[in-house]
Each structure stands twice: as C-alpha cells, then as structure tokens.
PyMOL Python script that loads the backbone (N, CA, C, O; Angstrom):
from pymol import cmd

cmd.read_pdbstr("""\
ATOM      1  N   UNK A   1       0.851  -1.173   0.000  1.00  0.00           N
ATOM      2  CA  UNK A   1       0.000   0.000   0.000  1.00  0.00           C
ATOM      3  C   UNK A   1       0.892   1.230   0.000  1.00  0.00           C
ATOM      4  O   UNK A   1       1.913   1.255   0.687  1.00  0.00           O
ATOM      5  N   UNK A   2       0.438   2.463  -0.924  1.00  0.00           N
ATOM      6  CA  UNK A   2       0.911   3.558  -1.080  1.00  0.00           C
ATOM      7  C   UNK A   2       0.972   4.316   0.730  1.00  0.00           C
ATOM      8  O   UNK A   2      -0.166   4.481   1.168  1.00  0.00           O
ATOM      9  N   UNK A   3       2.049   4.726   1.668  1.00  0.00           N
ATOM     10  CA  UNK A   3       2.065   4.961   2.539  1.00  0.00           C
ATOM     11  C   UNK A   3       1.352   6.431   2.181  1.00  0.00           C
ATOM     12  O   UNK A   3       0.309   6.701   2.777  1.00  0.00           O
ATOM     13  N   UNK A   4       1.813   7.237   1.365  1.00  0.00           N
ATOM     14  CA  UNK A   4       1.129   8.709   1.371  1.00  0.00           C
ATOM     15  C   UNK A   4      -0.435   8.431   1.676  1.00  0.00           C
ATOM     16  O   UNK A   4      -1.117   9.019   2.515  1.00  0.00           O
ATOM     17  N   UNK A   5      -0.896   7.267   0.689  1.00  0.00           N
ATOM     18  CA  UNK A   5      -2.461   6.825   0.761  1.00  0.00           C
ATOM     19  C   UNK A   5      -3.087   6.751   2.591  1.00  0.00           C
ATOM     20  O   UNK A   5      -3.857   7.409   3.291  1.00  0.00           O
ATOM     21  N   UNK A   6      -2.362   5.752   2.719  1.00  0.00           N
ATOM     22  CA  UNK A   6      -2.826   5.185   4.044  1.00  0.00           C
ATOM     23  C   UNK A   6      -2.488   6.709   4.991  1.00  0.00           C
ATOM     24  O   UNK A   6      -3.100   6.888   6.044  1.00  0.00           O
ATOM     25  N   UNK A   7      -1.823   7.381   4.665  1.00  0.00           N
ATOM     26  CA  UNK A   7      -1.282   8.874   5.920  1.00  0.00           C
ATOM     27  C   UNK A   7      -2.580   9.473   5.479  1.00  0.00           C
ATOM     28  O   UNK A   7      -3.347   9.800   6.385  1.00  0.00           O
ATOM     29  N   UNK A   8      -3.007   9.699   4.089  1.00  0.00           N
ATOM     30  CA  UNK A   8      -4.078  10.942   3.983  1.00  0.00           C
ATOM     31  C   UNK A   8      -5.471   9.909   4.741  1.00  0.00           C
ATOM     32  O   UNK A   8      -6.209  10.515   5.519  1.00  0.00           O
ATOM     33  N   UNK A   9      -5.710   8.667   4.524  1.00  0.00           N
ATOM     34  CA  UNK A   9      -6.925   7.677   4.953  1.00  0.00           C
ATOM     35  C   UNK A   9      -6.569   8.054   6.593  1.00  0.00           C
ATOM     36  O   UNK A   9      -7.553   8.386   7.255  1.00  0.00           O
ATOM     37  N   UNK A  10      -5.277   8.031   7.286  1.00  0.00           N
ATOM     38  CA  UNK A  10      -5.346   8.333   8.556  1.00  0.00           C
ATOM     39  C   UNK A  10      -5.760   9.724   9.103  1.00  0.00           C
ATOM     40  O   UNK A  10      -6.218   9.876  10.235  1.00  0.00           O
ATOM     41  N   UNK A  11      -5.570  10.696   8.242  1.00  0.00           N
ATOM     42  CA  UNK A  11      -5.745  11.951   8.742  1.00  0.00           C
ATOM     43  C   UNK A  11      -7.648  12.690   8.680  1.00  0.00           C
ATOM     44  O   UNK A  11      -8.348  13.607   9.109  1.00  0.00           O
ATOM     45  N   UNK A  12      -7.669  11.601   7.912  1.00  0.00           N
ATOM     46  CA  UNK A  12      -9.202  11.645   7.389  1.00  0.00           C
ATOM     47  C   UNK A  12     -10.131  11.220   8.629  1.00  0.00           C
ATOM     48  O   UNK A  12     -11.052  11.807   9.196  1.00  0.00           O
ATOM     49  N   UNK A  13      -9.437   9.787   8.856  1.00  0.00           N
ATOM     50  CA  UNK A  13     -10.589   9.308  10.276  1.00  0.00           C
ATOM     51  C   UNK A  13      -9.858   9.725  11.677  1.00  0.00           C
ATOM     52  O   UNK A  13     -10.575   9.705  12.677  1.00  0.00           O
ATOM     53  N   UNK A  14      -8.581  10.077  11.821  1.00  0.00           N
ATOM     54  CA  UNK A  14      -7.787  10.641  13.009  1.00  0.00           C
ATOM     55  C   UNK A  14      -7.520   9.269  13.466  1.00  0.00           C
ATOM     56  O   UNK A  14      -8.204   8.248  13.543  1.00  0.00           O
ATOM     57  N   UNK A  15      -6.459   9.536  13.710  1.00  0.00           N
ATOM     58  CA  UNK A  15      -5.267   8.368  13.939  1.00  0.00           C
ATOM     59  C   UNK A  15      -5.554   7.533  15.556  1.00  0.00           C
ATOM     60  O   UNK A  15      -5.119   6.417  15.844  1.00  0.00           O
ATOM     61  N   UNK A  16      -6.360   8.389  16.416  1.00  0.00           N
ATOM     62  CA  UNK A  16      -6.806   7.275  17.608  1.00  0.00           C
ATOM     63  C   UNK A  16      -7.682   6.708  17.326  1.00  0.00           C
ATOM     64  O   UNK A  16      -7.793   5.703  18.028  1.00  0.00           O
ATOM     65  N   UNK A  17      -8.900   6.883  16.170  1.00  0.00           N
ATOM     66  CA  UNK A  17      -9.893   5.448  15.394  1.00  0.00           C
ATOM     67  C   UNK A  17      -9.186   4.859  15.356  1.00  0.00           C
ATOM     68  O   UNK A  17      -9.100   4.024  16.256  1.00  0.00           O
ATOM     69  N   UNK A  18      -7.985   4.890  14.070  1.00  0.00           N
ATOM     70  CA  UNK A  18      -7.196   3.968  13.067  1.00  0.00           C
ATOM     71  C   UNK A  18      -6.447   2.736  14.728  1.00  0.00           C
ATOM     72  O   UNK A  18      -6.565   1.526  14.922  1.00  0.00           O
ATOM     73  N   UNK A  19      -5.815   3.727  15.471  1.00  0.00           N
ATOM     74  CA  UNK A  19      -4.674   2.598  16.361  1.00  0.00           C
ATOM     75  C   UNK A  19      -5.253   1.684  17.130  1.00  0.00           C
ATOM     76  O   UNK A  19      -4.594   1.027  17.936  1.00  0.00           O
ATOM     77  N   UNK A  20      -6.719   1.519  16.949  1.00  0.00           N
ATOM     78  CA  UNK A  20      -7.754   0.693  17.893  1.00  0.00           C
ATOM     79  C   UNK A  20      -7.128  -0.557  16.458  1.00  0.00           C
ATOM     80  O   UNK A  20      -7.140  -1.736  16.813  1.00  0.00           O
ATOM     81  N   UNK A  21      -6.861  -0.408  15.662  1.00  0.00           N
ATOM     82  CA  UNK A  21      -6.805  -1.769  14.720  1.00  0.00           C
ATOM     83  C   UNK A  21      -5.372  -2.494  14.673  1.00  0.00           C
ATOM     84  O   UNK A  21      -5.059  -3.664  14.448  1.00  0.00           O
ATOM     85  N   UNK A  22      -4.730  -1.506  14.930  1.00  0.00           N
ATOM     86  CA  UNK A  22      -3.287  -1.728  14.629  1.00  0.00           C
ATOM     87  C   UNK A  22      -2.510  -1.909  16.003  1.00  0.00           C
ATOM     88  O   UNK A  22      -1.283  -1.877  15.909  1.00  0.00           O
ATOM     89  N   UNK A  23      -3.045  -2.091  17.238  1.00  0.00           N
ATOM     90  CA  UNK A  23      -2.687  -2.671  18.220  1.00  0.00           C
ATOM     91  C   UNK A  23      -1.654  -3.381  18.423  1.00  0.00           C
ATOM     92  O   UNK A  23      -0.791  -2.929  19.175  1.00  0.00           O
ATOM     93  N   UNK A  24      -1.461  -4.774  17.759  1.00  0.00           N
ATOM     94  CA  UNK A  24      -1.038  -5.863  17.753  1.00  0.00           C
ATOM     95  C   UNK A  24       0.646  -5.615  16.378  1.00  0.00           C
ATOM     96  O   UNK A  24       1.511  -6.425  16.046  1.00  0.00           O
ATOM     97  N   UNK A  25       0.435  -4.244  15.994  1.00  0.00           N
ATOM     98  CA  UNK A  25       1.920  -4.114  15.587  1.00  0.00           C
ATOM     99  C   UNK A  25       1.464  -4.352  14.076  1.00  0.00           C
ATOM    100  O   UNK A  25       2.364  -4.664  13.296  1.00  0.00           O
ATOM    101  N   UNK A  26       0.055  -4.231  13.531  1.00  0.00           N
ATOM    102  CA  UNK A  26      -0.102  -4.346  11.972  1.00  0.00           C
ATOM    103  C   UNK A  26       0.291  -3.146  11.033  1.00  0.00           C
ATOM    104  O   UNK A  26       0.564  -1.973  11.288  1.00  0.00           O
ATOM    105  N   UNK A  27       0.220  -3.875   9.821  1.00  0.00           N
ATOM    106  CA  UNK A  27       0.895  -3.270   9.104  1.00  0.00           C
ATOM    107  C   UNK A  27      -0.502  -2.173   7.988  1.00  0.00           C
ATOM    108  O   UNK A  27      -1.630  -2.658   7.900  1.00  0.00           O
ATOM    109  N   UNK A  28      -0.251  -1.028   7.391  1.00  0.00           N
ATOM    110  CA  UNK A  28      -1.250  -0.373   7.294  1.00  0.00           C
ATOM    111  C   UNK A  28      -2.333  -0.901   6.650  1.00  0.00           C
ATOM    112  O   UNK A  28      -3.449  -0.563   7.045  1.00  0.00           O
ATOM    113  N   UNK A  29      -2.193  -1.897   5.456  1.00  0.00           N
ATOM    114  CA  UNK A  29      -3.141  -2.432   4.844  1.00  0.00           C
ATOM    115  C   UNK A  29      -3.626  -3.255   5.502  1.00  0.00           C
ATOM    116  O   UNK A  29      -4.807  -3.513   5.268  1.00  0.00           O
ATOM    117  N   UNK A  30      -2.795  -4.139   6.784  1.00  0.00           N
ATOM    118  CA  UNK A  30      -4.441  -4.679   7.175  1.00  0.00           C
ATOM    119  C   UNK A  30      -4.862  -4.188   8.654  1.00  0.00           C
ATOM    120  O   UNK A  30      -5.411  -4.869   9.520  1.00  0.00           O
ATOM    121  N   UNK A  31      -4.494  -2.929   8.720  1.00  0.00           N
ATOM    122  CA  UNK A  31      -5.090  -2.014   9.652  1.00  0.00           C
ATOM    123  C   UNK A  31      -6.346  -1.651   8.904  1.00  0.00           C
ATOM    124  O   UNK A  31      -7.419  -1.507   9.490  1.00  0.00           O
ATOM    125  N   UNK A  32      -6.223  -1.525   7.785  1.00  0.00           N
ATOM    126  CA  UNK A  32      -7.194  -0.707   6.823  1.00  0.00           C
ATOM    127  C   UNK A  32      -8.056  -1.738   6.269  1.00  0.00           C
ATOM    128  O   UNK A  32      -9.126  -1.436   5.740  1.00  0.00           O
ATOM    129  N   UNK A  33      -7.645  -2.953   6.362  1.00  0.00           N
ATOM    130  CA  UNK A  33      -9.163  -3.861   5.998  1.00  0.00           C
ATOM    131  C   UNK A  33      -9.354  -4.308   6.994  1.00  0.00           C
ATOM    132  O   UNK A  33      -9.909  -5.374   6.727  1.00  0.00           O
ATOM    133  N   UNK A  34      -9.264  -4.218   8.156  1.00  0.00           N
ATOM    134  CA  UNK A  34      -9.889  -4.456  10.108  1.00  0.00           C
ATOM    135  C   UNK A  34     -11.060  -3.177   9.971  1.00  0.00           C
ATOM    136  O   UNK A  34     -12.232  -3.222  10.345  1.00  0.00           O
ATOM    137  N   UNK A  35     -10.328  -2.013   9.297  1.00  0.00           N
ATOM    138  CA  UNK A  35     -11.462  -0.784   9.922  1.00  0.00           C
ATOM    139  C   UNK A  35     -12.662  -0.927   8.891  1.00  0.00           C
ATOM    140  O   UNK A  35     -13.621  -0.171   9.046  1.00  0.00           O
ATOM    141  N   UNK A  36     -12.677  -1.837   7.858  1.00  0.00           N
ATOM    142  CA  UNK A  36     -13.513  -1.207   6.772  1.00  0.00           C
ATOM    143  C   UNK A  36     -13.963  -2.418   7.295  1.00  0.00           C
ATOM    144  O   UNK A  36     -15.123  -2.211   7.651  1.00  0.00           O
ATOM    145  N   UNK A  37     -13.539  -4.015   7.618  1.00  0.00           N
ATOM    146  CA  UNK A  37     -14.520  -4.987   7.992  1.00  0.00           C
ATOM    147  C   UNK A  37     -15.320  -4.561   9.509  1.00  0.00           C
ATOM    148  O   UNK A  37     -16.375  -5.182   9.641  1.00  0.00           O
ATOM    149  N   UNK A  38     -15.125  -3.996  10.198  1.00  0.00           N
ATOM    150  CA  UNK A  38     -15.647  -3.894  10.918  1.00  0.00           C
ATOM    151  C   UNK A  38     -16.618  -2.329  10.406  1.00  0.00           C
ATOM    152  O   UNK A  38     -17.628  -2.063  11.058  1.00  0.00           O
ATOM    153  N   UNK A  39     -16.377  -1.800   9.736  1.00  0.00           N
ATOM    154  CA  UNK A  39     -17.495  -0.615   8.901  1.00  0.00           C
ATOM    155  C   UNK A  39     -18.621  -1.777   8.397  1.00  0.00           C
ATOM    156  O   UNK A  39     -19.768  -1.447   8.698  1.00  0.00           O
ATOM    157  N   UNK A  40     -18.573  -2.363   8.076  1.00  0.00           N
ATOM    158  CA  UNK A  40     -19.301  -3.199   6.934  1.00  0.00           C
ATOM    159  C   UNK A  40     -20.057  -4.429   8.062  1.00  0.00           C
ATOM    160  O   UNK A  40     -21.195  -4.829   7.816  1.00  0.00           O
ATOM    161  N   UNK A  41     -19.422  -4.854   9.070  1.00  0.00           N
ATOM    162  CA  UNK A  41     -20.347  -5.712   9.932  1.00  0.00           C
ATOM    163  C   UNK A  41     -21.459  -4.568  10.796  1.00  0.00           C
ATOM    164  O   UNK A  41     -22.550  -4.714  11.347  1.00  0.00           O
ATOM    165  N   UNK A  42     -20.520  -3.375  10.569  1.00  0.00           N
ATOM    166  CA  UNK A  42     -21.497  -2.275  11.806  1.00  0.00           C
ATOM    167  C   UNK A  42     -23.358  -2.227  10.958  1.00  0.00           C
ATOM    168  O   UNK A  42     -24.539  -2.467  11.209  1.00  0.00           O
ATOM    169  N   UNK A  43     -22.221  -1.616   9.607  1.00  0.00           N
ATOM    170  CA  UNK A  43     -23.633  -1.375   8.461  1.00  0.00           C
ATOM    171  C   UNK A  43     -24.609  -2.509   8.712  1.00  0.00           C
ATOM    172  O   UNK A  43     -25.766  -2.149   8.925  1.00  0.00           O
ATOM    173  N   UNK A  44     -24.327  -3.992   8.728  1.00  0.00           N
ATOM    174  CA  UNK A  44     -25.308  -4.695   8.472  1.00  0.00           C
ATOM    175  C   UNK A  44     -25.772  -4.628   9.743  1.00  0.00           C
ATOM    176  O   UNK A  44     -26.967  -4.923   9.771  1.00  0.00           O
ATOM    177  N   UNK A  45     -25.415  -4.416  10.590  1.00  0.00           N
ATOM    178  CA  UNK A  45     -26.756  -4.818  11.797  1.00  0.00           C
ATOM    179  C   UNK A  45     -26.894  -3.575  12.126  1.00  0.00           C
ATOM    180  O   UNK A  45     -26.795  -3.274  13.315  1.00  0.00           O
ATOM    181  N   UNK A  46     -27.168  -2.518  11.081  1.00  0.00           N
ATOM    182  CA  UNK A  46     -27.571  -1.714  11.958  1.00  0.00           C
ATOM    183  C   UNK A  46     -29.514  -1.538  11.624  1.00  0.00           C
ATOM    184  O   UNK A  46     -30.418  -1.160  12.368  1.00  0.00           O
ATOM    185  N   UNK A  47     -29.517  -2.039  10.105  1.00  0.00           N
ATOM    186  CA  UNK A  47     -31.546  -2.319  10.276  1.00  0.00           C
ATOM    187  C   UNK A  47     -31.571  -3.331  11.660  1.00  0.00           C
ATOM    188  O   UNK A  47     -32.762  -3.346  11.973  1.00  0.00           O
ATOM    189  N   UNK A  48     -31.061  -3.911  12.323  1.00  0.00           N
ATOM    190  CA  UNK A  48     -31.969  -4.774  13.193  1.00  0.00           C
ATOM    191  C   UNK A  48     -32.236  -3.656  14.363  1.00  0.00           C
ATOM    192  O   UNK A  48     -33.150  -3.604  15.186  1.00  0.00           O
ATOM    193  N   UNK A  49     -31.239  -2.870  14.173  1.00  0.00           N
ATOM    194  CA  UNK A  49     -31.988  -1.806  15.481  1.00  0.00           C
ATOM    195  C   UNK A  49     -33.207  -1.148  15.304  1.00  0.00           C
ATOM    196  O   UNK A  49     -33.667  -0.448  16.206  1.00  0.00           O
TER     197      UNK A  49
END
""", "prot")
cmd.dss("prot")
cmd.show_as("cartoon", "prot")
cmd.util.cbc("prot")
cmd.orient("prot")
C-alpha cells in the first residue's frame, strides 16, 4: 500500500480510530481492511436496530 495513501486515509478518520486496529503491531493495509470490515459488519446490523 501507497504509505502517502494510508497517511491521507489516517488523517481523514484521526489516527486514535485507526490505532484501535493496529494494536497488535499491523501493518497499514491490514489495519485498513480491520477498519472497513468492521465498517461493513457495523452497516449490516444496523436495520436490526
């Protein structure tokens, strides 16, 4: 992954969202498909509310 990419995607959601993913010492791309899978499990349950 383009690091400039992943810096402007961090500055976008602010970097204490992003470090809830990257905990464990990951690397940006799959920091960045943790935040979007967990975007995408939020979306679906959110009709059951």
């Amino acid at each position: 992954m383009n690091p400039a990419f992943f810096q402007s995607i961090e500055s976008i959601l602010h970097t204490e969202r992003i470090d809830a993913y990257r905990q464990d010492g990951a690397g940006p791309s799959v920091t960045l498909a943790r935040y979007l899978l967990n975007l995408a499990l939020s979306e679906s349950l959110y009709p059951a509310l």
